[in-house]
N, C-alpha and C positions, 0 to 999 in steps of 0.2 A: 504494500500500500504506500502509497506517495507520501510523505510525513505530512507534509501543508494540507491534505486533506481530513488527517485526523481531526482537529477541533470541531470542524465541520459535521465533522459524523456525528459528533459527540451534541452537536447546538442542540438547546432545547428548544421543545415545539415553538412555544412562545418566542424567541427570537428568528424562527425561520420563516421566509418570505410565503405566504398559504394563499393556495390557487385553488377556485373551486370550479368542479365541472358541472354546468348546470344545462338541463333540455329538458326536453321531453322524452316520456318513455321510449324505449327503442331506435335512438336516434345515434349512438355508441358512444357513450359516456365513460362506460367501463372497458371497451376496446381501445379509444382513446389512450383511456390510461395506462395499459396494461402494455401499449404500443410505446408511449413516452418512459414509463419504469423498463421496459425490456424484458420483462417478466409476467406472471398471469395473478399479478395485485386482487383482480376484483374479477367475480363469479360471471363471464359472458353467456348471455341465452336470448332466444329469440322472445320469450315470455314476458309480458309486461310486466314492472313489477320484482324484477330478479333483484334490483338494489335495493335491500326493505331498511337499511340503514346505512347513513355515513360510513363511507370507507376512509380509512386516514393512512398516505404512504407518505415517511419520510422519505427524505432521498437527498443526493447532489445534484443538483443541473447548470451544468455550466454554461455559459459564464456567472450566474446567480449565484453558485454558491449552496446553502441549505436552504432547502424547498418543502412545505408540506402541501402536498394534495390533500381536496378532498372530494369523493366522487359521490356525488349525490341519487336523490332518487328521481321520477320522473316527476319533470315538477306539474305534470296532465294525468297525475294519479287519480283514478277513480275509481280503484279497490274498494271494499270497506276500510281499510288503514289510511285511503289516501290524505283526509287530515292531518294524522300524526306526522304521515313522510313529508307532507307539504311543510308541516312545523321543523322537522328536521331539519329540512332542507333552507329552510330559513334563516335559521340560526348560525348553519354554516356559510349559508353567503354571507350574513354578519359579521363571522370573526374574517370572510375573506379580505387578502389585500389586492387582490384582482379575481374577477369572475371569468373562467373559461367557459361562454355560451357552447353548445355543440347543437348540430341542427346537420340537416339531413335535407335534399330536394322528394321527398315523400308526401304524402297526405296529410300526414302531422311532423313536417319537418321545420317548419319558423318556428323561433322560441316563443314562447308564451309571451305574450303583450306585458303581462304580470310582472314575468320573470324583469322584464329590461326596463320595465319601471321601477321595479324592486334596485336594480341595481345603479340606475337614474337617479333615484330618488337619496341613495348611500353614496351619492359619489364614487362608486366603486368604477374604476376603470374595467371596459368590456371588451375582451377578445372573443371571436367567434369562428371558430372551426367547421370548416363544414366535410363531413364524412359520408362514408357508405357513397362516394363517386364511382366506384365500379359498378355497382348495380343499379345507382341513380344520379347521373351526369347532371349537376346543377345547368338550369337553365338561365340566360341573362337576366330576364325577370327576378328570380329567388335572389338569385345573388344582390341585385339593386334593392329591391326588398331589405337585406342582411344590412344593405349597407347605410341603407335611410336610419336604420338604426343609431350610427356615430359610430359604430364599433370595426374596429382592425377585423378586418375578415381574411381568413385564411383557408384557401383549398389545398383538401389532400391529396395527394398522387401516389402515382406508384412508388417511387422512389424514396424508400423511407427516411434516411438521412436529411435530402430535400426538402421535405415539410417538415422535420422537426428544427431543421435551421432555420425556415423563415417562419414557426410557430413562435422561435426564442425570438425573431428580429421582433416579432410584433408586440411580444409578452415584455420584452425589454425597451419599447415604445411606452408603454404605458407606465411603466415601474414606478411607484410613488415616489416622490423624495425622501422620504426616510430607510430608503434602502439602499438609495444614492448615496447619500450624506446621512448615515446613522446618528441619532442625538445622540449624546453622552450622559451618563449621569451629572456627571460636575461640571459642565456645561457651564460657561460664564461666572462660576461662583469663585474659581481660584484662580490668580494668577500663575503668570509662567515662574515655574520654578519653588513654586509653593506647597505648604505641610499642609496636609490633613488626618487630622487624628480619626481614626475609628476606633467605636465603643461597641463592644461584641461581649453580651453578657454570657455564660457558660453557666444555662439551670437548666432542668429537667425537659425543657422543649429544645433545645439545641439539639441536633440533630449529633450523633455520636462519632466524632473523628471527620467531619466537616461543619463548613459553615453555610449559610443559606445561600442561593441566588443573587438577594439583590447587595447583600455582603461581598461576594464573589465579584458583581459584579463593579460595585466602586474599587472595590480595591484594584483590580483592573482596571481602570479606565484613568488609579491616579500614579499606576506602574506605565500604563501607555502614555502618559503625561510627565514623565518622568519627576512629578512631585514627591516630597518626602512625605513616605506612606508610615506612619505610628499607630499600632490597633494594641489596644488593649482593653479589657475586662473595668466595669463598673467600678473596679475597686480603689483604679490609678488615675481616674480623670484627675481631679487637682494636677496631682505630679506631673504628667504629662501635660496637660494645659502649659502652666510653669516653665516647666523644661524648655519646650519647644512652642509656645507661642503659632497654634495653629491657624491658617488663614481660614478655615473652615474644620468644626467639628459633627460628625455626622453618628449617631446614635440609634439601638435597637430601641425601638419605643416604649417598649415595657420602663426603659429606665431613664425617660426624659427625664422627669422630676428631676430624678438627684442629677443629671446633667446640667441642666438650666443651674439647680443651685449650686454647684459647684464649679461650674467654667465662668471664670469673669465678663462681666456684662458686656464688654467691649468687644469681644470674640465672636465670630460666626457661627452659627449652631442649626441643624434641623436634624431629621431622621430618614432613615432608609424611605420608612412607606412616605415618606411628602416626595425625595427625589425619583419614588416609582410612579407617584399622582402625576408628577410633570413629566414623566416620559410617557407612560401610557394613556391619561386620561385628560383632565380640567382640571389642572390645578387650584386658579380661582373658583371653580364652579363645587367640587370638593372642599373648600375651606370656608362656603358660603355654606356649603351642609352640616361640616360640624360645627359652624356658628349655631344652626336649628337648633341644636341640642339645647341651646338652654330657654327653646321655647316650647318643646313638649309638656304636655299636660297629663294630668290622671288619667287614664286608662287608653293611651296609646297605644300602637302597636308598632316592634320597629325592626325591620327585616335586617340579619346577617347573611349576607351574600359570600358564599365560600365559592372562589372559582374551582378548587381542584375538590378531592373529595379525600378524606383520611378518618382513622380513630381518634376520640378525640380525646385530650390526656384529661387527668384528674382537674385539672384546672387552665384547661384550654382557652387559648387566647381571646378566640372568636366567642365561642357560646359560655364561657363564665368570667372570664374579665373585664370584656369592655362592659354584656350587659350590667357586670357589679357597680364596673366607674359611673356608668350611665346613671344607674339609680343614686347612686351615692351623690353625685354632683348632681344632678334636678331634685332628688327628694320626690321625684313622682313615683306612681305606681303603674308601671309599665309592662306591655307584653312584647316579648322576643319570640320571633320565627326564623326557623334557620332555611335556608336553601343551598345547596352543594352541587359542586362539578358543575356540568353545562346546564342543570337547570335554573331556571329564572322566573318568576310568577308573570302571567300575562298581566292580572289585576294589579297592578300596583297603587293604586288610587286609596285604596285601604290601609296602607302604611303610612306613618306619619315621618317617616325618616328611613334609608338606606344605607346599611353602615357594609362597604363590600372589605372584602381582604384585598391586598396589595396590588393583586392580580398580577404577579409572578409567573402564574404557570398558564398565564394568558396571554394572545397578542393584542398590541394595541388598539386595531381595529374592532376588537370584540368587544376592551374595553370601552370605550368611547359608543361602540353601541347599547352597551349597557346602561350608560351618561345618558345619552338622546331618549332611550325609554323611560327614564326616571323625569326626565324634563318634560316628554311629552306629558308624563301622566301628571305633572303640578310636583312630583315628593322631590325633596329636599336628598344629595346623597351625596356621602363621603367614604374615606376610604380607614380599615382599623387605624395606621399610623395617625394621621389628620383627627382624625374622633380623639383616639387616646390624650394626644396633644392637647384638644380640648378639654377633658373632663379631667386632666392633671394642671389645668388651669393654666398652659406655656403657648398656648398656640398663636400668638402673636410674637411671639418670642423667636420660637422654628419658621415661622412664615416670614420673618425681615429682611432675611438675606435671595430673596425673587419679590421684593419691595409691594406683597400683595397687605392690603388692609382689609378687613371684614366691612361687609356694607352694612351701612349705617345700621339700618333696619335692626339689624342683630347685635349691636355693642353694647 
């Protein structure tokens, strides 16, 4: 194996660039892909119907780098599951960062009118593949059809090499900017040639003989910056403060508190989950959420949103810490609902507040459409790090150094 490819293999879902295949049934969504992986990824059959669930292949596709497909199901399902697969299918064009349409010159071969409003409507840039040309030769009509659409359209050929180079020229057309020029974590917060201290507590949720993601990932980004990187455990902030005079202090959030009060006031300070709000999500629009918190009332109700899904420990972050700080800090009498992994409540209109986790093991585009359904429905939402910050009474504190203020409404 090539060594520069190792990292690559190794990226998590959540940082690799996710392509979704979206048509109608029978139109070769899963030949597609199975054609682009080189391998037989997803179950091919003439039956409607055969993708009853998200397929998800990592993979390398060069020049991109790590890639996750996801092949979806027919989004003209009219099984009796078709609702569910239509939902499925949903949510996967949501976390996409580009939609691969696939469509066919057949009787049901344009994509759904739905489909390309769906993804109109997300900004998601649209490439549109058109296959099954040995059995059914697009005619100039279809193809002009494909293309009133606004989407790169691309015909298959014989030549397999051939269309998967000019499927990339098109797919690498549309490429978001943030795959272009990936943000950083510490992004405009430190100068060149600058210390940043990280604080990395060691209890019973650390994870045994590493450290988290977004841990992993500042400290990288202040080794790729070649800033003086100092991490240690809750128990040396002072000392290290002191010592080295950091130009930014970044912290697990369980232990803002004694952060804030022990790093002198003059110093820069936030926490992991605020530098994952502003990479993944809204960071103002998250810090207007755990503003909300101190406007809840007696018998609300307030949704934890877990993006990945685990056991939870004796004293888990999500489902018994924040909602403790939560009640402790309002004094109200409140109820908590959890939701896990890729589910998400359609209703959200009944929650008075959205407290989600980091969303680590998510991409950005799912994030942020997680944001847009909380805003559509009126609720207020934030992120565990940002909440925390709040009901340990600092979050003006960790918010100074991205010069955000709460709006009025909530001070």
């Amino acid at each position: 194996m090539t060594p520069h490819l190792t990292p690559m293999n190794a990226t998590p879902k959540a940082n690799r660039l996710t392509i979704a295949l979206a048509g109608k049934a029978n139109v070769g969504k899963s030949t597609l892909l199975n054609l682009i992986a080189g391998q037989e990824v997803a179950i091919v059959s003439p039956i409607a119907g055969t993708t009853t669930d998200v397929v998800e292949k990592a993979m390398e596709l060069l020049p991109f780098g790590p890639v996750l497909w996801l092949d979806t199901g027919g989004w003209d399902d009219a099984t009796i599951l078709g609702d569910a697969r239509r939902a499925r299918t949903a949510q996967a064009l949501a976390r996409a960062d580009i939609v691969l349409g696939v469509a066919a010159d057949t009787a049901h071969g344009v994509p759904d009118p739905d489909l390309i409003a769906f993804a109109a409507e997300r900004s998601k840039p649209l490439v549109i593949a058109v296959t099954q040309t040995d059995r059914f030769p697009p005619s100039a009509p279809f193809l002009e059809a494909l293309r009133q659409t606004g989407a790169q359209v691309v015909v298959a050929e014989p030549d397999r090499d051939a269309f998967l180079a000019r499927l990339k020229e098109a797919l690498a057309a549309v490429l978001p900017k943030a795959f272009i020029a990936p943000p950083e974590p510490l992004g405009g917060l430190v100068p060149k040639g600058g210390t940043v201290l990280q604080i990395i507590p060691i209890d019973s949720q650390a994870p045994k003989g590493r450290i988290i993601l977004p841990q992993v990932n500042v400290l990288r980004n202040a080794l790729d910056r070649d800033y003086l990187s100092v991490v240690v455990t809750e128990n040396r902030i002072r000392e290290a403060a002191e010592r080295f005079r950091p130009d930014l202090t970044v912290c697990d959030s369980q232990v803002v508190r004694r952060m804030v009060a022990e790093l002198p006031p003059e110093l820069p300070a936030t926490t992991y989950s605020i530098l994952m709000a502003r990479l993944k999500g809204d960071l103002p629009a998250l810090a207007a959420g755990a503003a909300a918190i101190r406007t809840l009332r007696d018998g609300d109700t307030v949704l934890i949103a877990e993006a990945c899904t685990h056991h939870a420990a004796e004293d888990d972050i999500g489902r018994v810490k924040i909602p403790r700080w939560i009640r402790e800090r309002t004094g109200k009498r409140l109820t908590f609902e959890v939701a896990s992994g890729k589910d998400f409540p359609k209703e959200l209109d009944r929650y008075a507040l959205i407290v989600h986790c980091g969303g680590c093991m998510i991409n950005r585009a799912f994030m942020r459409w997680r944001i847009d359904q909380a805003r559509a429905a009126g609720v207020p939402i934030t992120n565990y790090g940002v909440a925390i910050s709040e009901t340990q009474g600092v979050l003006d504190r960790v918010l100074a150094p991205f010069g955000i203020t709460l709006p009025p409404a909530h001070a």
